[in-house]
Kinemage of the C-alpha trace (Angstrom):
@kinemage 1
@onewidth
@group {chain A} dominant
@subgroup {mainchain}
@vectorlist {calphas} color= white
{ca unk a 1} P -23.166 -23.480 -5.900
{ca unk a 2} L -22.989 -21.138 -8.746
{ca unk a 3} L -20.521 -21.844 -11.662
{ca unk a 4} L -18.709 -19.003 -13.575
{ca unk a 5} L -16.430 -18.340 -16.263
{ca unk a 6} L -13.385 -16.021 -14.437
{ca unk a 7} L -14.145 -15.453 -10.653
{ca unk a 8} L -11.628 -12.780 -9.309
{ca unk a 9} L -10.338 -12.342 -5.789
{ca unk a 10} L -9.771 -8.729 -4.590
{ca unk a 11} L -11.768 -5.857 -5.982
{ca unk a 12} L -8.430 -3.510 -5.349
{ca unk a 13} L -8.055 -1.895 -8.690
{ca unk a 14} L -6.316 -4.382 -10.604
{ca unk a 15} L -9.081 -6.763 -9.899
{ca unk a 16} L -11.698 -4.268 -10.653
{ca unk a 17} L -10.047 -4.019 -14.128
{ca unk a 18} L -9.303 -7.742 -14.301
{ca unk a 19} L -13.034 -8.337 -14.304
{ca unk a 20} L -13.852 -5.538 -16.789
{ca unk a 21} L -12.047 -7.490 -18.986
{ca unk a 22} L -13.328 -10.747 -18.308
{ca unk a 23} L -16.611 -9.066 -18.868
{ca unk a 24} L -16.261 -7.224 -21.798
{ca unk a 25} L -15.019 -10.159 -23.830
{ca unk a 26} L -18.467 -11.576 -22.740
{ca unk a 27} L -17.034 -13.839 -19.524
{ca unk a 28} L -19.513 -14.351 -17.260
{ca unk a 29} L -17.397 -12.563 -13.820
{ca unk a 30} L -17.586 -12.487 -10.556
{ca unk a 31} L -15.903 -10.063 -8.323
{ca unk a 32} L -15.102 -11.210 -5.042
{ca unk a 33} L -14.326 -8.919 -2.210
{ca unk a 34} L -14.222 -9.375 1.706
{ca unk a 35} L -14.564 -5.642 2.332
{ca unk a 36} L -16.922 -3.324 1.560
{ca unk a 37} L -15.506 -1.648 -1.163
{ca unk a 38} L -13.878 -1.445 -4.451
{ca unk a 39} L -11.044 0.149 -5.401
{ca unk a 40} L -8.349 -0.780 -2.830
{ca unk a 41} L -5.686 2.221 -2.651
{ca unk a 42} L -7.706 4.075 -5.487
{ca unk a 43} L -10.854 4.858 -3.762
{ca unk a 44} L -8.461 4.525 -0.276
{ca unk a 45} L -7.077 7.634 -0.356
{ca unk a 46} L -4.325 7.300 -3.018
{ca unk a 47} L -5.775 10.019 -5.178
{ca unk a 48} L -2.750 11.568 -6.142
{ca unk a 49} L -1.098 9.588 -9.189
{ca unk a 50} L 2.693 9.264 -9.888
{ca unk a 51} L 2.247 10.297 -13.477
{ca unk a 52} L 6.333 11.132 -13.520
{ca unk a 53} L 7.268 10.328 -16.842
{ca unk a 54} L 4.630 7.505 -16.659
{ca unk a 55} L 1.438 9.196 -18.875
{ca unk a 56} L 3.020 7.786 -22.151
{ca unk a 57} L 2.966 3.876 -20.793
{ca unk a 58} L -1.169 4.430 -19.940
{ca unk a 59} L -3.354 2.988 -22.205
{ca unk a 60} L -5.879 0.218 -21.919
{ca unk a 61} L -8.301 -0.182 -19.499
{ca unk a 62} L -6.434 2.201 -16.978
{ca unk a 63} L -6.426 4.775 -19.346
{ca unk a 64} L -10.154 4.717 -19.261
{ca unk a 65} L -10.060 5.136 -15.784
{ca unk a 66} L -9.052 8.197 -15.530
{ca unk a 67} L -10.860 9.443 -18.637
{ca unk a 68} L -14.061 8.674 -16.960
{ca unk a 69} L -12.544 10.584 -13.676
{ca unk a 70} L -11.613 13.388 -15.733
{ca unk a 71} L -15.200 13.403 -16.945
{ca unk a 72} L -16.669 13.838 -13.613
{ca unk a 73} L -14.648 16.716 -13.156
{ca unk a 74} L -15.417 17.800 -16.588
{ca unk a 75} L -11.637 17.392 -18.156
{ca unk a 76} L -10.549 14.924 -20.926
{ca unk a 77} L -8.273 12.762 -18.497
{ca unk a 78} L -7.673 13.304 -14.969
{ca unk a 79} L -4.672 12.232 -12.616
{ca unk a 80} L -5.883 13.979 -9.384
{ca unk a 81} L -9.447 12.441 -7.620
{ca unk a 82} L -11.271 12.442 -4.351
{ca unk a 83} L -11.763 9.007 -3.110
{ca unk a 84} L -15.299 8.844 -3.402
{ca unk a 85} L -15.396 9.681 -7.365
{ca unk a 86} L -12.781 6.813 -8.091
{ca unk a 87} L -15.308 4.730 -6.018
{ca unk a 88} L -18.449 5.636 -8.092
{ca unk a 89} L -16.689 5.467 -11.287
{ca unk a 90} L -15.599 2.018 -10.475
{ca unk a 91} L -18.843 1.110 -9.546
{ca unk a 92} L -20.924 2.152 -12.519
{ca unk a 93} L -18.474 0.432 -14.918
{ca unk a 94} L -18.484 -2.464 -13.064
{ca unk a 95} L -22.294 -2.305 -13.290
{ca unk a 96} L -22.525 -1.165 -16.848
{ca unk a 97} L -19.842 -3.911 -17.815
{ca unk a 98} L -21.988 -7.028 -16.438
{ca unk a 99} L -19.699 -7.884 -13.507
{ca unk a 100} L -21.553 -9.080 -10.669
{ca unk a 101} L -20.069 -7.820 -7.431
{ca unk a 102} L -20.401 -9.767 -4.175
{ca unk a 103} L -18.875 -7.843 -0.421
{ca unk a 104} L -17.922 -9.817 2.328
{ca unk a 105} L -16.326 -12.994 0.403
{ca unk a 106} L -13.982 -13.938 3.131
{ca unk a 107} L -11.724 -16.119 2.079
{ca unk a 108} L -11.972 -19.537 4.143
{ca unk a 109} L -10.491 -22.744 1.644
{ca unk a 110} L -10.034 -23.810 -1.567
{ca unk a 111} L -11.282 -27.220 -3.398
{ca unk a 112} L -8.494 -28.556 -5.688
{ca unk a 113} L -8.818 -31.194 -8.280
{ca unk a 114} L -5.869 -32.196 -11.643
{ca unk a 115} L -3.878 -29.653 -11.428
{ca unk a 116} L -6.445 -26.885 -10.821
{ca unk a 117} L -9.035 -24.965 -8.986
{ca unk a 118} L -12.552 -25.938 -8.823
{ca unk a 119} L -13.912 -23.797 -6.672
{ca unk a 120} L -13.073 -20.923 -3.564
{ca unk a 121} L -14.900 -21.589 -0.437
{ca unk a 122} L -16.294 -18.203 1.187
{ca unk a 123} L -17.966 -16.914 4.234
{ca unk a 124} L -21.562 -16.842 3.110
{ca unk a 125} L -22.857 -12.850 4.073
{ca unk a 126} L -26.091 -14.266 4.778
{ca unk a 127} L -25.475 -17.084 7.850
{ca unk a 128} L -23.231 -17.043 10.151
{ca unk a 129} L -20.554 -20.161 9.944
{ca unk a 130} L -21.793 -20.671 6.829
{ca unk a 131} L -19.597 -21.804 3.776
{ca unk a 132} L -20.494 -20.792 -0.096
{ca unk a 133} L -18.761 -22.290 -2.967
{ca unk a 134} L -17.526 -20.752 -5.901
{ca unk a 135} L -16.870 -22.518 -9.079
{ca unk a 136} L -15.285 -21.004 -11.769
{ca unk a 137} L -12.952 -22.054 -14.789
{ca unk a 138} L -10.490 -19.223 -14.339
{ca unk a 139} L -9.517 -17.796 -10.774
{ca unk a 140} L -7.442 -14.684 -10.649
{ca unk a 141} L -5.915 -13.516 -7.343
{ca unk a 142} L -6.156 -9.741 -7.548
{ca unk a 143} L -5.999 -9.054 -3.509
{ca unk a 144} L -2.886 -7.472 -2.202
{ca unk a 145} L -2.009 -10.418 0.560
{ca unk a 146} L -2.017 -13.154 -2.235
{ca unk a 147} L -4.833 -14.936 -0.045
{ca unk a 148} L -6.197 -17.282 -2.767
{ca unk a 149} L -2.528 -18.183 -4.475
{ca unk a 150} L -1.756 -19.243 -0.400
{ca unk a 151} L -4.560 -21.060 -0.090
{ca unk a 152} L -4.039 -22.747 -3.499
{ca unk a 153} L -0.977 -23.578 -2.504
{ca unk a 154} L 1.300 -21.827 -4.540
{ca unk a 155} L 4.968 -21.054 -4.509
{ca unk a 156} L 5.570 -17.609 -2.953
{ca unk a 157} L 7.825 -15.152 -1.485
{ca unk a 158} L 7.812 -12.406 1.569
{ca unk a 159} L 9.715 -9.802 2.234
{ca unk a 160} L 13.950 -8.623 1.554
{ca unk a 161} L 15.577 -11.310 -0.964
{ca unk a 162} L 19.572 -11.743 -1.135
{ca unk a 163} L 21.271 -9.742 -3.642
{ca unk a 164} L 22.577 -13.177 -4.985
{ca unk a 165} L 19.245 -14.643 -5.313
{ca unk a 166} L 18.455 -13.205 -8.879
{ca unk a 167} L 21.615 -11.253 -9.288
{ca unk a 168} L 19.988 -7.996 -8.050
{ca unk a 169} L 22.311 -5.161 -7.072
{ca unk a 170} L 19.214 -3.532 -5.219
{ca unk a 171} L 18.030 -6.095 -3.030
{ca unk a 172} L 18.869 -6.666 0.347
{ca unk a 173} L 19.640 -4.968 3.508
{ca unk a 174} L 20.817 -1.355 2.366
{ca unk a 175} L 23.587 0.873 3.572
{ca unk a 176} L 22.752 3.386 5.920
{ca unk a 177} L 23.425 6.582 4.003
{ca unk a 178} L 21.741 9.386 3.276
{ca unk a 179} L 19.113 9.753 1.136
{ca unk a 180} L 15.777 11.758 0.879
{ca unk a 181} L 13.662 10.008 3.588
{ca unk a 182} L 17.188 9.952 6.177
{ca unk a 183} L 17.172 11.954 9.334
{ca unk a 184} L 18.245 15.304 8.440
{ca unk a 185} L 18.951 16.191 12.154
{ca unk a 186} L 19.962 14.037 14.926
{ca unk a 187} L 17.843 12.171 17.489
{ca unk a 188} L 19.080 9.987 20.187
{ca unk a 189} L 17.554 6.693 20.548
{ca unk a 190} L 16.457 7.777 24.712
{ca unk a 191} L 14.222 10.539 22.766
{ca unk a 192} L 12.306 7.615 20.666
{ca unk a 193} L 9.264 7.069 23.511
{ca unk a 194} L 7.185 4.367 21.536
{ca unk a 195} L 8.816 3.916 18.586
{ca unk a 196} L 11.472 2.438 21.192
{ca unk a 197} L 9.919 -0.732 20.412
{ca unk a 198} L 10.198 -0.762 17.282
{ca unk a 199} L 13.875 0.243 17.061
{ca unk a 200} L 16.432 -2.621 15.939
{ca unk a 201} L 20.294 -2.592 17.179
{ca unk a 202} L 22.776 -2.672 14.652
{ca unk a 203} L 24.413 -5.554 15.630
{ca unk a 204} L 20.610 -7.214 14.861
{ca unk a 205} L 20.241 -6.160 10.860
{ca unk a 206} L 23.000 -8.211 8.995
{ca unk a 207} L 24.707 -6.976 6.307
{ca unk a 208} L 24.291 -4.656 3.427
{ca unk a 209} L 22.907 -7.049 0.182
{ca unk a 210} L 21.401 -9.830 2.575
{ca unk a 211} L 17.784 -11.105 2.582
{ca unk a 212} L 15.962 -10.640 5.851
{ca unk a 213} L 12.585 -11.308 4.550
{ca unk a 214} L 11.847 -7.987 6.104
{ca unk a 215} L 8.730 -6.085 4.474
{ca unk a 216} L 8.588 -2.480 3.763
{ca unk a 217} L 6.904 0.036 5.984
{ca unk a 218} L 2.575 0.404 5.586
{ca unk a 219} L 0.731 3.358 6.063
{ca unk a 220} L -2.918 5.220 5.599
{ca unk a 221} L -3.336 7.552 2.627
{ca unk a 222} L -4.891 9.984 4.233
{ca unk a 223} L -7.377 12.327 2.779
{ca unk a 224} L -8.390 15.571 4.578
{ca unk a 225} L -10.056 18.495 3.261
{ca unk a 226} L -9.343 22.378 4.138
{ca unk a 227} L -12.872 23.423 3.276
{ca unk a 228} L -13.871 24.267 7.006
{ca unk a 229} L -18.071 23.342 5.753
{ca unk a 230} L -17.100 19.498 5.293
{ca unk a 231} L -14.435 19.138 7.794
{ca unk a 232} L -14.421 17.276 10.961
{ca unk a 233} L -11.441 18.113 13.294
{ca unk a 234} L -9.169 14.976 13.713
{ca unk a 235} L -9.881 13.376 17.103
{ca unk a 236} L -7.123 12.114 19.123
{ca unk a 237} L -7.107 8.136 18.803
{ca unk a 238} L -8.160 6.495 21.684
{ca unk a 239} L -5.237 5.864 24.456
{ca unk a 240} L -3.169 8.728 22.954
{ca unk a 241} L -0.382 10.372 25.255
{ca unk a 242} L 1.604 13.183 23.404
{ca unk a 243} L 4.267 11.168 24.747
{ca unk a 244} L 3.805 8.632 22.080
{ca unk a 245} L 5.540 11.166 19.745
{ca unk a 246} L 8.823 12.260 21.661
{ca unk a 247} L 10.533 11.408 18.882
{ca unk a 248} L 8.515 13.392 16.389
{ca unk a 249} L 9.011 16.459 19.108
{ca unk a 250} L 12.927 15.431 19.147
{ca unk a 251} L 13.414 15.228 15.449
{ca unk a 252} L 11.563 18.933 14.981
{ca unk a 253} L 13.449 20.813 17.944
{ca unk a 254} L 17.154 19.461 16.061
{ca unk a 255} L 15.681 20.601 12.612
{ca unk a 256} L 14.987 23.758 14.775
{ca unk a 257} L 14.363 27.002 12.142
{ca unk a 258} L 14.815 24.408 9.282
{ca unk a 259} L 12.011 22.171 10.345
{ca unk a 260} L 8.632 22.139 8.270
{ca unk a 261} L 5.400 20.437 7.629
{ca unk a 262} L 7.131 18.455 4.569
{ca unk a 263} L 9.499 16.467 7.315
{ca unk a 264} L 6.683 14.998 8.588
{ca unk a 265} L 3.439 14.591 6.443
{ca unk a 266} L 3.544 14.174 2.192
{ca unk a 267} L 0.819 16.221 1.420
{ca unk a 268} L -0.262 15.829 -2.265
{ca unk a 269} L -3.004 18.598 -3.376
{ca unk a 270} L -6.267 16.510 -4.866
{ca unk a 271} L -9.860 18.574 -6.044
{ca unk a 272} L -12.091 20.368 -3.752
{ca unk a 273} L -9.678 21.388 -1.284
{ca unk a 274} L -8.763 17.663 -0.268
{ca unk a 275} L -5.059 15.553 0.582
{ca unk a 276} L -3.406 12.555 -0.559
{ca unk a 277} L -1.173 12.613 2.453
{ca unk a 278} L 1.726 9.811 2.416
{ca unk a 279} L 5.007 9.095 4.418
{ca unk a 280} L 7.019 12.315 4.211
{ca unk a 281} L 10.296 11.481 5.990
{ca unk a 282} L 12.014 9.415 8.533
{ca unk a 283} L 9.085 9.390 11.068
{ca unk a 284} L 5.853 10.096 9.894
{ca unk a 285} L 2.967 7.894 8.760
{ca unk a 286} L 4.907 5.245 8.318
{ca unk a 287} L 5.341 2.364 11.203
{ca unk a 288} L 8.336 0.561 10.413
{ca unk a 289} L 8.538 -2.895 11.613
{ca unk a 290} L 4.909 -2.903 11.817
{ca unk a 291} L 3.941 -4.437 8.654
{ca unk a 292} L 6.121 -7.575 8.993
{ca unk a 293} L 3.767 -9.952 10.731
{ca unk a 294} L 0.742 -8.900 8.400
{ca unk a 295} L 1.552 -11.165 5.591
{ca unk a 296} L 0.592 -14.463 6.957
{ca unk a 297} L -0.885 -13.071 10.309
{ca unk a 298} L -5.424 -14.111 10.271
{ca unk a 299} L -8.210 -11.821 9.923
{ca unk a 300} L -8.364 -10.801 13.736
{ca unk a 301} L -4.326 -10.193 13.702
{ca unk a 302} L -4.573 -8.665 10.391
{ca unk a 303} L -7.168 -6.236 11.547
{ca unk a 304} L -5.308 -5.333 14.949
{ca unk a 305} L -2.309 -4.248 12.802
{ca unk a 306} L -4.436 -1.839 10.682
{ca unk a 307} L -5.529 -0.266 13.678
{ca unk a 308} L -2.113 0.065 14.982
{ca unk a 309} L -1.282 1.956 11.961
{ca unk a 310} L -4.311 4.212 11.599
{ca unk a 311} L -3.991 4.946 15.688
{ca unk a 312} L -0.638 5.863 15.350
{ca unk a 313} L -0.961 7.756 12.104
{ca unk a 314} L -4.031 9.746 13.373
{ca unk a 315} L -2.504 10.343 16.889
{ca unk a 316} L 0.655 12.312 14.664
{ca unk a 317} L -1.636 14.242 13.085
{ca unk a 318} L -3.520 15.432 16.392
{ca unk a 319} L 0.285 15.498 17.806
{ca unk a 320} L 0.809 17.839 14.941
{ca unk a 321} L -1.553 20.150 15.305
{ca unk a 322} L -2.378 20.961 19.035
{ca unk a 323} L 0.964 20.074 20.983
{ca unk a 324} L 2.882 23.131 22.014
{ca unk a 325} L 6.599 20.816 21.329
{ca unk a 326} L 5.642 21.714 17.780
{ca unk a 327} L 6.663 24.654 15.968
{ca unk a 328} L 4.183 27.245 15.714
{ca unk a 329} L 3.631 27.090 11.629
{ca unk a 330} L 3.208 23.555 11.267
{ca unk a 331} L 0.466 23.523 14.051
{ca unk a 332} L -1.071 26.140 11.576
{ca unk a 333} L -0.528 24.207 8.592
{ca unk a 334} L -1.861 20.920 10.191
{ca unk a 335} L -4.529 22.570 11.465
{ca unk a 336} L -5.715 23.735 8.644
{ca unk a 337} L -7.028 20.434 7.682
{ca unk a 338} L -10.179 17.789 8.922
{ca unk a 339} L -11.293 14.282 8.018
{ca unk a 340} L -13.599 15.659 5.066
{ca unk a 341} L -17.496 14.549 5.901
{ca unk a 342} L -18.004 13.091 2.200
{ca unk a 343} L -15.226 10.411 1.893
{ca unk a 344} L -14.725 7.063 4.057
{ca unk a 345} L -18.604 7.727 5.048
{ca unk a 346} L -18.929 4.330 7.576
{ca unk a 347} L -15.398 4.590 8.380
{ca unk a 348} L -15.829 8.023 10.257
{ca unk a 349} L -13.895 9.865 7.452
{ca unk a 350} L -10.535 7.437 7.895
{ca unk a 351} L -9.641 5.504 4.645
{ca unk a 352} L -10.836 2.091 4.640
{ca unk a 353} L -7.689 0.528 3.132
{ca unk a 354} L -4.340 0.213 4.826
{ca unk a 355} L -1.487 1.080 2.084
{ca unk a 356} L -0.295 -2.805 1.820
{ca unk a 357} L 2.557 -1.794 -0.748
{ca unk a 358} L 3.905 -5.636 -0.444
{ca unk a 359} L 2.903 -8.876 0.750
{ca unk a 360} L 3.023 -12.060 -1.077
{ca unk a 361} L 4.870 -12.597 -4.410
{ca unk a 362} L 3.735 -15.776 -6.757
{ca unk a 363} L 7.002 -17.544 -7.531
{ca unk a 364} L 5.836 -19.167 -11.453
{ca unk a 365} L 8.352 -19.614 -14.035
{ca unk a 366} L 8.967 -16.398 -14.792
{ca unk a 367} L 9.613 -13.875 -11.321
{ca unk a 368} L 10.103 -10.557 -12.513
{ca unk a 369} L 13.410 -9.172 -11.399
{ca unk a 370} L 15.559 -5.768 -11.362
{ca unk a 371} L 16.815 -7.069 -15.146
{ca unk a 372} L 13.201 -7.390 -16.118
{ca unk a 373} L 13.536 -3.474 -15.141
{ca unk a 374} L 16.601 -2.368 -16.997
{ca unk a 375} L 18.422 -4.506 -19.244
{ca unk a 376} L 15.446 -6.629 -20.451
{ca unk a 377} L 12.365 -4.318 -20.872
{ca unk a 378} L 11.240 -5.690 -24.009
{ca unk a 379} L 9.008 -9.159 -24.150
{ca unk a 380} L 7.270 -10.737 -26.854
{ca unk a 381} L 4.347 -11.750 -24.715
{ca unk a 382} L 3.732 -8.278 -23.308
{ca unk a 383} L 0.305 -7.344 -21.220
{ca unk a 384} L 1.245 -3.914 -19.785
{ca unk a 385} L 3.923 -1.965 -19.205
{ca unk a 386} L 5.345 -0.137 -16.007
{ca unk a 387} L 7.231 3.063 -15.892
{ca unk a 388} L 7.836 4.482 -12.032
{ca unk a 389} L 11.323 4.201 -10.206
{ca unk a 390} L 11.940 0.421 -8.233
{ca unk a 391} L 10.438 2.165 -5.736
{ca unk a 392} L 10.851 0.665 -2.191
{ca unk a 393} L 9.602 2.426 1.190
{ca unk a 394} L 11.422 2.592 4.545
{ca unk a 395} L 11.726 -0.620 6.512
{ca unk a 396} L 12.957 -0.401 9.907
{ca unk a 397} L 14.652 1.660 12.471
{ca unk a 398} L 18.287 1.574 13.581
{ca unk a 399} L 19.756 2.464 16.177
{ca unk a 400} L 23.411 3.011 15.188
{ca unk a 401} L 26.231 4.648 17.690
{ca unk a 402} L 27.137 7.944 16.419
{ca unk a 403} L 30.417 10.434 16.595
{ca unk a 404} L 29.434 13.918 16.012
{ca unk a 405} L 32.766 15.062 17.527
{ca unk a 406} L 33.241 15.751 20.370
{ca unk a 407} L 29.999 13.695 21.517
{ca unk a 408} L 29.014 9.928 21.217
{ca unk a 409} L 25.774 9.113 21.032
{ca unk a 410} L 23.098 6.189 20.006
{ca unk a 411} L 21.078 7.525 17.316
{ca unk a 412} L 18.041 6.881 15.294
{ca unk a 413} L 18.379 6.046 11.703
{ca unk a 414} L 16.095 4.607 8.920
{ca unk a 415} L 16.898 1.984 6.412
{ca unk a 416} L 15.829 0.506 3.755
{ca unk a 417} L 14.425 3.402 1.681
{ca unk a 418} L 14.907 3.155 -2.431
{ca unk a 419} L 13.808 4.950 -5.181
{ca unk a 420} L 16.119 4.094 -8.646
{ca unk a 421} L 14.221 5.498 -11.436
{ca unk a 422} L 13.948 3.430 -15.129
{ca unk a 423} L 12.636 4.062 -18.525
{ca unk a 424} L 8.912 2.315 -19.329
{ca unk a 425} L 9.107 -1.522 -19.280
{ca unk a 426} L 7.221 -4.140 -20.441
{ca unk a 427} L 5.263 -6.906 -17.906
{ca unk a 428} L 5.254 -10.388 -19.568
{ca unk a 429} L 2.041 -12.744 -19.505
{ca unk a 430} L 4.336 -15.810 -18.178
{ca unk a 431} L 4.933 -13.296 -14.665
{ca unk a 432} L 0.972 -14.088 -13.710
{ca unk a 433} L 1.675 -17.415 -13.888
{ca unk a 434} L 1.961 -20.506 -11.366
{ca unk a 435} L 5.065 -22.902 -11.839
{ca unk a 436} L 2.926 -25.438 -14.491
{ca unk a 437} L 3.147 -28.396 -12.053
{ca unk a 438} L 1.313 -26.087 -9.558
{ca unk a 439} L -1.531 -24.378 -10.772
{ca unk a 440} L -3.094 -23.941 -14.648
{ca unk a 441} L -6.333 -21.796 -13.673
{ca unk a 442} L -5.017 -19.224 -11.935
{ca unk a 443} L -3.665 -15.934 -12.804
């Protein structure tokens, strides 16, 4: 049993820089990761920053970041990166910091005693079945499930809240209007093929403003490269039928001459010739529906759900660009692109992160709301600030029975997309922590 000052759960990137500064105070840290990496979304594929309106809110330890990117790619600062740098840039500072790093820390328990945590108990790497403690005095939960705040037993939330909850006007089911990720043509709910599944009837979704405890849609970040020397062309996923992606087909013949590559794949320009490719409409990377059992699903579900998304995210982009129910110029555009052979290296060029943009959500005595956003964005106790839109992703599909006069017909629509921008805001200390009578070593 080894004993440490801050031990830190999750090596995404807010962990990473969690024990940095642990470290650099002179903490003896611990990083503990169950993958194989470190970085989450950073070195996952998410290369391409929001910096809209945002660069003036860096500072800190993030602002290092990408000073030491834009070194590698000999600028002062840099908000564009290949996977891989973010990686090694991580790693070194990690290294040169003190922090010692351990992989495959699967999560399995945690040993309570007054009021706090005394240690996380781990899958040992080296035995199989084998348990490892970890004591520490601090614990921070930096994964992006919440694992360790779960397993501490800490008050949380998943998923949609009620409007009348915390007096939010933007939470909730939302109306189904239009807005920049709505279908821009019509497709009829018979056209859907697999999504079928996923599709919810109206009568199903409640009402505009209520909780559901719904999560928003998951995806890859997907980086390809256009440099023909380091590409691999994208293999069909295994069990693919192009009639997986009738819909897709559907959606692109009623966009007809208006259709392009942008209503189907985000593709954000990084160095070298790479993507950042996100959700770029209605039906694209995204899986709606998908993501809702992931939160408190186990490893082996957890897992299986990842897979779902990469197979169906890597089947659209084969779809894309060698299926003759696709308009000539996006087949060129899409095929322009491979998995590049110098990222995701034991992954076979796929990111190894799935884009988790929610899961659990500590409930302590102070939850950050929409007011914490707009009317209240100054706090005295202040440890960062925030500055992009309440931002949230698509999360499910409707089918809805539409009048486009003179014909009737059940359609497909999305809901649940959101993007309200704000002005910078600041992130009080009291939001990383437990309820008192809960928890007083965790952040």
């Amino acid at each position: 049993m080894t004993a440490w000052e801050v031990a830190v759960y999750g090596a995404t990137a807010s962990g990473v820089m969690a024990a940095i500064a642990a470290a650099e105070t002179g903490a003896r840290t611990v990083l503990l990761e169950p993958g194989r990496h470190v970085g989450g979304m950073l070195s996952g594929g998410l290369g391409k920053t929001d910096m809209e309106r945002q660069e003036r809110v860096i500072g800190g330890l993030a602002r290092r970041f990408f000073e030491r990117v834009g070194a590698r790619y000999g600028q002062t600062i840099a908000w564009r990166f290949e996977p891989h740098v973010a990686e090694q840039v991580l790693l070194e500072w990690l290294e040169a910091a003190g922090v010692e790093v351990r992989f495959g820390a699967v999560l399995r328990g945690v040993e309570r005693a007054d009021g706090r945590i005394r240690s996380v108990l781990l899958e040992s790497a080296g035995s199989v079945g084998a348990v490892e403690s970890v004591e520490a005095a601090i614990f921070v939960d930096a994964s992006y499930e919440g694992d360790l705040l779960a397993a501490a037993g800490i008050t949380y939330a998943t998923g949609r809240e009620d409007r009348s909850l915390h007096g939010e006007s933007l939470a909730g089911r939302r109306e189904l209007l239009p807005d920049p990720h709505q279908f821009r043509a019509a497709v009829r709910v018979d056209e859907a093929g697999a999504l079928a599944r996923y599709i919810q009837p109206l009568d199903s979704i409640g009402l505009p403003g209520e909780g559901d405890g719904k999560v928003q849609s998951y995806c890859y970040r997907i980086c390809l490269t256009s440099d023909r020397a380091k590409a691999e062309p994208v293999p069909a996923p295994a069990g693919y039928e192009p009639e997986q992606y009738s819909a897709v087909a559907a959606y692109l013949a009623a966009l007809a001459e208006r259709a392009t590559v942008r209503d189907v794949l985000g593709i954000g320009e990084l160095p070298n010739g790479k993507t950042d490719i996100n959700s770029g409409g209605p039906i694209s990377t995204n899986l709606l529906g998908a993501s809702w059992a992931y939160v408190e699903a186990g490893r082996e579900t957890r897992t299986r759900i990842a897979r779902e998304h990469q197979d169906w995210a890597q089947g659209l982009l084969y779809f894309l660009g060698r299926d003759s129910a696709v308009p000539a110029a996006i087949q060129r555009e899409v095929s322009r692109y491979g998995l590049p052979r110098d990222e995701f290296t034991d992954t076979d060029g796929w990111p190894h992160q799935l884009y988790i943009r929610e899961a659990r959500r500590m409930q302590g005595d102070h939850v950050m709301t929409q007011r914490d956003l707009t009317a209240e964005r100054r706090k005295p106790d202040s440890i960062g600030m925030g500055g992009y839109n309440i931002d949230i992703r698509e999360v499910q599909w409707v089918s809805c029975h539409v009048s486009r006069f003179p014909h009737v017909a059940d359609e497909i629509l999305q809901e649940g997309y959101l993007s309200v921008p704000v002005e910078p805001y600041q992130i009080p200390y009291r939001a990383l922590l437990p309820r008192r009578e809960e928890c007083s070593n965790l952040l």
